[in-house]
C-alpha positions as CSV (number, residue, x, y, z in Angstrom):
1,X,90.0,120.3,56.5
2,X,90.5,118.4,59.9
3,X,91.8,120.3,62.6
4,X,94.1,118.3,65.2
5,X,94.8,119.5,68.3
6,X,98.0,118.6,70.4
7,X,98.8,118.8,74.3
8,X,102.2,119.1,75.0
9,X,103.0,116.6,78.2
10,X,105.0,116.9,81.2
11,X,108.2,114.1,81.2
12,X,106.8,111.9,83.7
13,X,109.1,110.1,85.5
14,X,107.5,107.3,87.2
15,X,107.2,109.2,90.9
16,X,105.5,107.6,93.4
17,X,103.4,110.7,93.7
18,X,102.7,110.9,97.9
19,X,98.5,110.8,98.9
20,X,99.0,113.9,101.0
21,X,100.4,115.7,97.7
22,X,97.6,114.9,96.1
23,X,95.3,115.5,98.9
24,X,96.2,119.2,98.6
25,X,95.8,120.0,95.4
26,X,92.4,118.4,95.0
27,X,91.1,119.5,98.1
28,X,90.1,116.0,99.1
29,X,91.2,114.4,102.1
30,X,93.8,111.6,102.4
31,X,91.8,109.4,103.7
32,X,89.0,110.0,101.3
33,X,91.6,109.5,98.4
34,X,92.9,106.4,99.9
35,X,89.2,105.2,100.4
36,X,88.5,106.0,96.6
37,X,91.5,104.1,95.5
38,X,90.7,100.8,97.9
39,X,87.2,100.8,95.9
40,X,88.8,101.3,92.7
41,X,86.6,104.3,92.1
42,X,89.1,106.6,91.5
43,X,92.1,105.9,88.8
44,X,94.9,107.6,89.5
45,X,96.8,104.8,91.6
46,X,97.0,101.2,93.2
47,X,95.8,100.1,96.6
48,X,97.6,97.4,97.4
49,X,96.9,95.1,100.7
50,X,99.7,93.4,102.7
51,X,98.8,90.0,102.7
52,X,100.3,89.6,106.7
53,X,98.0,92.7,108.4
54,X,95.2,94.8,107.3
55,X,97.5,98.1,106.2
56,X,97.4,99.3,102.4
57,X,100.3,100.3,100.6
58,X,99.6,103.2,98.0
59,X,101.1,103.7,94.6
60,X,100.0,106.8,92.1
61,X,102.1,107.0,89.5
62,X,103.2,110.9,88.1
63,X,101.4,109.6,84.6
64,X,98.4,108.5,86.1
65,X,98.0,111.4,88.7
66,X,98.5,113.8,85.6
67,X,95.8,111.7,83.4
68,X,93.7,112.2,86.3
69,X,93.3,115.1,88.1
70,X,95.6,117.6,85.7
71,X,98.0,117.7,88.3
72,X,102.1,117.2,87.8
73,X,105.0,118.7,89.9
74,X,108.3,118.8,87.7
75,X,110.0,120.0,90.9
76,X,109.2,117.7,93.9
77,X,111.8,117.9,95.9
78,X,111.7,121.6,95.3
79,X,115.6,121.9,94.5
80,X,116.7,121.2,97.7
């Protein structure tokens, strides 16, 4: 008989989950993680480049952070 397993998932809101968040719990630097995204080698967000100057704006989805590295925070602002 098949065994299945199941992982129960965090209720993901759709957070724009901040670089320097994620920067700390993967031990990575910012700009390394911003880097990674711009070269689409890492998954867990969008890179996306302001068509008037050479800035990126960043977007990492609570989802695709957790897909990613493990990582969710059900309490981001902490309760304050």
């Amino acid at each position: 008989m098949e065994q299945k397993l199941f992982i129960e998932t965090p209720s993901f809101t759709g957070r724009n989950v901040p670089i320097d968040e994620i920067s700390k719990v993967t031990g990575k630097s910012p700009t390394f993680l911003r880097e990674m995204l711009k070269r689409g080698i890492m998954h867990f967000g969008y890179a996306l480049k302001n068509e008037e100057t050479s800035s990126f704006s960043y977007f990492c989805p609570d989802k695709l952070v957790w897909e990613e590295t493990g990582y969710f925070n059900s309490n981001p602002g902490g309760g304050k």
